[in-house]
C-alpha positions in Angstrom: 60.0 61.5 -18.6 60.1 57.6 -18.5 57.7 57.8 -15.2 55.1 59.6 -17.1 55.2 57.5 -20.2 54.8 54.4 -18.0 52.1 56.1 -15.9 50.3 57.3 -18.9 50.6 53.5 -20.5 49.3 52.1 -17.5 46.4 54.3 -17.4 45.5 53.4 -20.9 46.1 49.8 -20.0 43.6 50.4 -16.9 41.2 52.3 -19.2 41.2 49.5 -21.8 40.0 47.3 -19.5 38.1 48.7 -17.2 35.6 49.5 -20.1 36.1 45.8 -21.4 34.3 44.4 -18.4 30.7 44.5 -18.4 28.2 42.7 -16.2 28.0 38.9 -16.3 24.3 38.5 -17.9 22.3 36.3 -15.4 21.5 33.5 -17.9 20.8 31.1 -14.8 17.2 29.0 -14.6 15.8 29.2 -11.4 13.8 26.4 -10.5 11.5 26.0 -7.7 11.2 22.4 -6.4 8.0 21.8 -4.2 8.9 20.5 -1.0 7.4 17.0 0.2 5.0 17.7 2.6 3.3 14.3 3.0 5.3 13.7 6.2 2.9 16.4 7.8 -0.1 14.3 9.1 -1.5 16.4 11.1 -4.1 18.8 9.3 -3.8 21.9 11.4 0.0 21.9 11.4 -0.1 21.5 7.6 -2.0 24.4 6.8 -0.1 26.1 9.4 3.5 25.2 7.9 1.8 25.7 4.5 1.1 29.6 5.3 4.8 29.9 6.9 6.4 28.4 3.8 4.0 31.0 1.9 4.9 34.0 4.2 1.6 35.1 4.6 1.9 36.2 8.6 -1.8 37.0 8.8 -2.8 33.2 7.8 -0.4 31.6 9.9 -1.5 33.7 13.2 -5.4 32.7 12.5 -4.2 28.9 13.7 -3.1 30.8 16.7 -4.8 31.6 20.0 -4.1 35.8 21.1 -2.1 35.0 23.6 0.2 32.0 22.2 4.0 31.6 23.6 6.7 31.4 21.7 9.9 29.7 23.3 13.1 29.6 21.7 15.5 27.2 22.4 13.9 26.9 25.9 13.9 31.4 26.1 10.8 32.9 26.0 10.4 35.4 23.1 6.8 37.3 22.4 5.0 35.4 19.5 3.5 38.1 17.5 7.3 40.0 16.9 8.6 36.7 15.9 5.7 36.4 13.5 6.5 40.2 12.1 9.9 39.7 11.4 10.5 36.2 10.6 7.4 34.9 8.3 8.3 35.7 4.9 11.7 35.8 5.7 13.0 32.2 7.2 11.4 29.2 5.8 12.1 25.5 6.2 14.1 23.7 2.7 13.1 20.2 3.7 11.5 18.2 6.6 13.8 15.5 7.8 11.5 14.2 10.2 7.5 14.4 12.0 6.9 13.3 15.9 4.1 13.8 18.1 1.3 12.7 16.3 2.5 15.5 13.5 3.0 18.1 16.1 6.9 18.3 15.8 8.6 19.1 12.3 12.6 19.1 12.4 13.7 19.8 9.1 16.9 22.2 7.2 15.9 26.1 7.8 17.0 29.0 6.0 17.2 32.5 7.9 18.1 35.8 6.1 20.2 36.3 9.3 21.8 33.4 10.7 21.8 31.2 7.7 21.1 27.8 7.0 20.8 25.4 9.6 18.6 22.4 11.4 15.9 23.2 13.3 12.3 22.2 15.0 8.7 23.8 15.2 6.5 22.1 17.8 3.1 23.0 18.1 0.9 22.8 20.8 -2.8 22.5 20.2 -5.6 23.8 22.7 -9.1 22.1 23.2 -10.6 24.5 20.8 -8.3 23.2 18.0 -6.2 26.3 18.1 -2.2 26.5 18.6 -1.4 28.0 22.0 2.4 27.8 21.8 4.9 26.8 19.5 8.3 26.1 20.6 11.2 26.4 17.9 14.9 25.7 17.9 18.0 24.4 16.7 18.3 20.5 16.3 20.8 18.5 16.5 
Protein backbone atom coordinates (compact mmCIF):
# COMPACT_ATOMS: atom_id res chain seq x y z
CA UNK A 1 0.00 0.00 0.00
CA UNK A 2 2.99 2.38 0.82
CA UNK A 3 4.41 1.67 -2.95
CA UNK A 4 1.32 2.96 -4.45
CA UNK A 5 0.96 5.99 -2.29
CA UNK A 6 4.64 6.91 -3.14
CA UNK A 7 4.05 6.06 -6.74
CA UNK A 8 0.88 8.01 -6.96
CA UNK A 9 2.80 11.09 -5.04
CA UNK A 10 5.50 10.98 -7.45
CA UNK A 11 3.28 11.12 -10.30
CA UNK A 12 1.55 14.16 -8.96
CA UNK A 13 4.95 15.52 -8.25
CA UNK A 14 5.92 14.69 -12.03
CA UNK A 15 2.52 16.18 -13.19
CA UNK A 16 2.97 19.33 -11.22
CA UNK A 17 5.88 20.07 -13.01
CA UNK A 18 5.83 18.90 -15.99
CA UNK A 19 2.87 21.37 -16.72
CA UNK A 20 4.95 24.15 -14.86
CA UNK A 21 7.50 24.19 -17.61
CA UNK A 22 6.67 26.15 -20.57
CA UNK A 23 8.85 27.32 -23.39
CA UNK A 24 11.57 29.90 -22.75
CA UNK A 25 10.15 33.00 -24.80
CA UNK A 26 12.91 34.00 -27.27
CA UNK A 27 13.29 37.65 -26.06
CA UNK A 28 16.88 37.70 -27.77
CA UNK A 29 17.78 40.80 -30.44
CA UNK A 30 19.37 39.60 -33.28
CA UNK A 31 21.57 41.90 -34.78
CA UNK A 32 23.12 41.81 -38.08
CA UNK A 33 26.59 43.47 -38.26
CA UNK A 34 27.76 44.23 -41.94
CA UNK A 35 30.96 42.76 -42.61
CA UNK A 36 33.98 45.18 -43.75
CA UNK A 37 34.48 44.56 -47.14
CA UNK A 38 36.87 47.37 -48.02
CA UNK A 39 39.76 44.88 -47.92
CA UNK A 40 38.23 43.57 -51.33
CA UNK A 41 39.97 45.67 -54.09
CA UNK A 42 39.36 43.98 -56.77
CA UNK A 43 35.85 44.90 -58.44
CA UNK A 44 34.95 41.56 -59.98
CA UNK A 45 35.76 39.56 -56.79
CA UNK A 46 33.65 42.09 -54.77
CA UNK A 47 30.61 41.67 -56.53
CA UNK A 48 31.34 38.09 -56.74
CA UNK A 49 31.84 37.65 -52.80
CA UNK A 50 28.98 40.22 -52.47
CA UNK A 51 26.39 37.71 -54.31
CA UNK A 52 27.98 34.63 -52.22
CA UNK A 53 27.48 36.46 -48.92
CA UNK A 54 23.81 37.20 -50.41
CA UNK A 55 23.15 33.52 -51.56
CA UNK A 56 21.88 34.34 -54.69
CA UNK A 57 23.69 31.25 -56.77
CA UNK A 58 22.41 32.57 -60.14
CA UNK A 59 24.40 36.03 -59.57
CA UNK A 60 27.42 34.58 -58.37
CA UNK A 61 27.65 31.93 -61.47
CA UNK A 62 27.20 35.10 -64.09
CA UNK A 63 31.07 36.10 -63.01
CA UNK A 64 31.72 32.63 -64.01
CA UNK A 65 32.79 31.17 -67.41
CA UNK A 66 30.53 27.56 -68.28
CA UNK A 67 33.09 25.54 -67.76
CA UNK A 68 34.92 26.97 -64.50
CA UNK A 69 36.99 24.44 -62.06
CA UNK A 70 36.52 24.16 -58.80
CA UNK A 71 39.50 22.66 -56.68
CA UNK A 72 39.16 21.88 -53.15
CA UNK A 73 41.94 21.78 -51.03
CA UNK A 74 43.98 20.79 -54.20
CA UNK A 75 40.81 17.83 -55.25
CA UNK A 76 38.88 18.62 -58.05
CA UNK A 77 35.14 18.96 -57.39
CA UNK A 78 32.57 20.03 -60.37
CA UNK A 79 31.78 23.85 -59.91
CA UNK A 80 28.11 24.09 -60.61
CA UNK A 81 27.18 21.20 -57.57
CA UNK A 82 29.30 23.11 -55.28
CA UNK A 83 27.40 26.28 -56.34
CA UNK A 84 23.83 24.26 -55.70
CA UNK A 85 24.48 23.15 -52.46
CA UNK A 86 26.75 25.54 -50.82
CA UNK A 87 25.62 29.23 -51.87
CA UNK A 88 23.13 30.26 -49.48
CA UNK A 89 24.25 27.95 -47.11
CA UNK A 90 28.15 28.64 -46.12
CA UNK A 91 29.20 32.20 -46.05
CA UNK A 92 32.37 33.84 -44.95
CA UNK A 93 31.93 35.87 -41.06
CA UNK A 94 34.94 38.09 -41.64
CA UNK A 95 38.01 38.52 -44.02
CA UNK A 96 41.19 38.31 -42.28
CA UNK A 97 43.19 39.02 -45.14
CA UNK A 98 43.35 39.88 -49.41
CA UNK A 99 46.49 38.69 -51.72
CA UNK A 100 46.91 38.70 -55.30
CA UNK A 101 45.99 41.89 -56.39
CA UNK A 102 42.39 41.08 -54.57
CA UNK A 103 42.17 37.73 -56.06
CA UNK A 104 42.67 35.63 -52.71
CA UNK A 105 40.26 36.25 -49.66
CA UNK A 106 41.17 34.07 -46.45
CA UNK A 107 38.84 34.91 -43.91
CA UNK A 108 36.46 32.81 -40.78
CA UNK A 109 33.69 30.55 -42.70
CA UNK A 110 30.65 29.14 -41.51
CA UNK A 111 29.24 25.81 -43.03
CA UNK A 112 25.89 24.29 -42.08
CA UNK A 113 27.96 21.03 -42.20
CA UNK A 114 31.29 21.20 -41.04
CA UNK A 115 31.08 24.23 -38.91
CA UNK A 116 33.01 27.19 -38.45
CA UNK A 117 36.41 27.35 -39.51
CA UNK A 118 39.36 29.42 -41.68
CA UNK A 119 39.31 29.24 -45.09
CA UNK A 120 40.38 30.79 -48.68
CA UNK A 121 38.52 31.59 -52.04
CA UNK A 122 40.97 32.33 -54.99
CA UNK A 123 39.81 33.44 -58.09
CA UNK A 124 41.15 33.13 -61.25
CA UNK A 125 40.23 35.68 -63.91
CA UNK A 126 40.24 34.86 -67.81
CA UNK A 127 41.01 37.53 -70.62
CA UNK A 128 37.43 38.25 -71.02
CA UNK A 129 37.13 39.37 -67.46
CA UNK A 130 35.34 36.26 -66.40
CA UNK A 131 36.31 33.74 -63.48
CA UNK A 132 37.47 30.43 -64.92
CA UNK A 133 38.30 28.66 -61.62
CA UNK A 134 38.16 29.26 -58.18
CA UNK A 135 40.14 27.31 -55.78
CA UNK A 136 38.84 27.09 -52.03
CA UNK A 137 40.14 25.53 -48.89
CA UNK A 138 41.01 25.43 -45.37
CA UNK A 139 43.73 27.90 -44.17
CA UNK A 140 45.95 27.73 -41.76
Amino acid sequence: MRTIALMMLMTGFMTVVACGQSKPKNNVTKTTTTMDTSKLTNATVKAAFDAWQAGDAARWSSFFTSDAKLYDDGNARDFHRFVKEACGHERFTSIDKVEDDGKAIYGNFHTQSWGDFKTYFKFYLNADGKFNRLDIGQAN
